[in-house]
C-alpha positions as CSV (number, residue, x, y, z in Angstrom):
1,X,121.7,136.2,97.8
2,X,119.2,134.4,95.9
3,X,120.6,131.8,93.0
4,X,118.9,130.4,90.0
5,X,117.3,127.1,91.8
6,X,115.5,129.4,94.3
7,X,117.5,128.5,97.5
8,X,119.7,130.8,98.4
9,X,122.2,131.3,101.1
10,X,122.7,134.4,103.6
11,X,126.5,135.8,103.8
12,X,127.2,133.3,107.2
13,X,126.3,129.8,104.7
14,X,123.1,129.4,106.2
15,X,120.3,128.2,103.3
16,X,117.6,130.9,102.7
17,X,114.1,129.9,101.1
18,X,110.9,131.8,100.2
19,X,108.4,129.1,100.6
20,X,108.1,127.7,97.1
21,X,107.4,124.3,97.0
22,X,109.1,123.6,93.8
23,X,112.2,124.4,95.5
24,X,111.6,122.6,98.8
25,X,113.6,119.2,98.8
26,X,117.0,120.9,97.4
27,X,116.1,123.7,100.8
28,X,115.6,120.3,103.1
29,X,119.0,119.1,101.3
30,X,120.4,121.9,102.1
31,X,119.9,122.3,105.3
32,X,120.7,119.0,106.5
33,X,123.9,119.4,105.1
34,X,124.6,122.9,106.9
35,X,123.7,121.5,109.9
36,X,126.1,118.5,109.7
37,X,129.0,121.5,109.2
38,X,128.2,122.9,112.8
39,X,129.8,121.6,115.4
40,X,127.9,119.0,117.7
41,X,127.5,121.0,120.8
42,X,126.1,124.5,119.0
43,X,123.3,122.3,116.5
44,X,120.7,123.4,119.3
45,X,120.9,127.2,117.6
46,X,120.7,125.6,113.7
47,X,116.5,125.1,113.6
48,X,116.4,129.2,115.0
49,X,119.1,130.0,112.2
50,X,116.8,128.8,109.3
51,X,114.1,130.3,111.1
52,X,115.8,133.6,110.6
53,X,116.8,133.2,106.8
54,X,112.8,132.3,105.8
55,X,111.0,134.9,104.0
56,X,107.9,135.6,102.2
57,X,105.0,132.5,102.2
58,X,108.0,130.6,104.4
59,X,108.2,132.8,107.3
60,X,104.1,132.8,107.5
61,X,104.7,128.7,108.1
62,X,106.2,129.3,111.6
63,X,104.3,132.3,112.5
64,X,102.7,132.0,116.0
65,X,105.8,129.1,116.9
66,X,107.5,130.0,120.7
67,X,111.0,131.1,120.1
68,X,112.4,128.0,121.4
69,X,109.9,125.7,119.5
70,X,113.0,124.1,117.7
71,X,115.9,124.9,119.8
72,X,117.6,120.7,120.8
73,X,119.7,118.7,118.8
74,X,117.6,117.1,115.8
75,X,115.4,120.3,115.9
76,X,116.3,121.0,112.1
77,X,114.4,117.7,111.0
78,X,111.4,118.8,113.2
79,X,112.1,121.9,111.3
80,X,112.0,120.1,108.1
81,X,109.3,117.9,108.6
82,X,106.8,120.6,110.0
83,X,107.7,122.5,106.7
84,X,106.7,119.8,104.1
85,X,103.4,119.5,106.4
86,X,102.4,123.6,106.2
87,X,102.9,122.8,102.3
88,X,99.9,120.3,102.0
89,X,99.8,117.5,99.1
90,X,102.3,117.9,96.4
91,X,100.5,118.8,93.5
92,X,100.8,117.7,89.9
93,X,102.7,120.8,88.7
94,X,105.6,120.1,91.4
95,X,105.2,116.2,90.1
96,X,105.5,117.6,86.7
97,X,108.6,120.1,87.7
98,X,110.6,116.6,88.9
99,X,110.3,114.7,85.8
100,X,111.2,118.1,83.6
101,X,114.5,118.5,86.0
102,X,115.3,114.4,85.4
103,X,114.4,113.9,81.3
104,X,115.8,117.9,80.7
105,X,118.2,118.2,82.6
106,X,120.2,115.6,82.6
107,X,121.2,115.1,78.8
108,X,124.5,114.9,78.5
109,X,126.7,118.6,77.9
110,X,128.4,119.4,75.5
111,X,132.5,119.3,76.3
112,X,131.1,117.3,79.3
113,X,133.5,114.5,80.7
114,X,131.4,111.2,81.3
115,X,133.1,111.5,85.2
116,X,130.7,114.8,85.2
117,X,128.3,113.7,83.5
118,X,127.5,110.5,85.5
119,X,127.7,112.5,89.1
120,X,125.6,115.3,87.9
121,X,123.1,112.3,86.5
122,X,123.3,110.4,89.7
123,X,121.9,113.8,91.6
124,X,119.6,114.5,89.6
125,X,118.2,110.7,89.6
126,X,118.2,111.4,93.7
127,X,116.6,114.3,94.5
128,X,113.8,113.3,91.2
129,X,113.0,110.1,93.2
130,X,113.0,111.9,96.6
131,X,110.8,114.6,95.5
132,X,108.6,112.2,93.3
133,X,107.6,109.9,96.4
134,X,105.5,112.0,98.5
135,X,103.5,113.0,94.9
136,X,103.2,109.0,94.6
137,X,101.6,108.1,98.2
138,X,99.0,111.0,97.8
139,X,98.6,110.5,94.1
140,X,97.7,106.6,94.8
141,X,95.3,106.6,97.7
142,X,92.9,104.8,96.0
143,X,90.3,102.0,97.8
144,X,90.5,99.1,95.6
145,X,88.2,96.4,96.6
146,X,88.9,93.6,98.5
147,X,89.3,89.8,97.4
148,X,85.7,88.4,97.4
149,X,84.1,91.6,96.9
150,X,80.6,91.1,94.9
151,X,80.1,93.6,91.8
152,X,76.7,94.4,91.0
153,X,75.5,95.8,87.5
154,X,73.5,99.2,88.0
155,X,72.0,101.5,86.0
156,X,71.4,101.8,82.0
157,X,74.8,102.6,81.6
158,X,75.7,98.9,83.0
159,X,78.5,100.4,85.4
160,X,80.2,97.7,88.0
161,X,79.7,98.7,91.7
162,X,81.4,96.9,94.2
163,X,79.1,95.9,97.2
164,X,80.9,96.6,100.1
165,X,78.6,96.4,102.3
């Protein structure tokens, strides 16, 4: 059963995802919130349930994985965090999907009570700022030269090189 948002959830609750990366931190919401609903001793069997609902560019992620590759307790944030890996650098079109999801969507509906309105804000302030971060660190890697670096003046075009070495 796939809803609008692109996540969506098999007939026994458990999150379903195609491998969109748009749609990847409301999946790893998801899923850390089904796996807090199981109880403690059975969370061993929650990684090899997700495993089981991925399809499409998803499922080629953990292709090649043994079958018990995430079977322990915490093996859903392994899950997770070997997911956003196989995705590579956020680009600027996911960037650019965040901040039309925060300044959109979260104007104020009509027949809207301000109760609603400031929970709905709150998430969406969340899950912009969670999925904005990892754009941020591999948006800014830049060098910047350190204190005491000399600058040199080179070429015609009188461009500023720092002399690092």
């Amino acid at each position: 059963m796939e809803m609008a948002d692109g996540i969506g959830r098999s007939k026994d609750g458990v999150p379903q995802w195609s491998g969109e990366a748009a749609s990847f931190q409301d999946y790893e919401d998801q899923c850390l919130q089904w796996e807090q609903s199981i109880a403690y001793n059975k969370r061993y069997l929650a990684a090899p349930r997700l495993i089981g609902e991925l399809s499409r560019t998803a499922r080629k992620y953990v292709a090649g994985k043994r079958p018990d590759w995430v079977s322990f307790p915490g093996g859903v944030s392994h899950l997770m965090q070997h997911l956003r890996r196989s995705l590579g650098k956020p680009q600027i079109p996911e960037l650019s999907e965040h901040l039309n999801r925060f300044f959109k969507n979260s104007r104020r509906r009509k027949f809207e009570t301000m109760n609603d309105y400031i929970v709905r804000k709150t998430e969406v302030v969340l899950t912009s700022q969670t999925g904005i971060g990892p754009c941020q660190t591999s948006l800014h890697q830049v060098e910047v030269p350190k204190v005491g670096t000399h600058f040199q003046l080179v070429g015609s075009a009188g461009c500023w090189v720092a002399d690092l070495g």
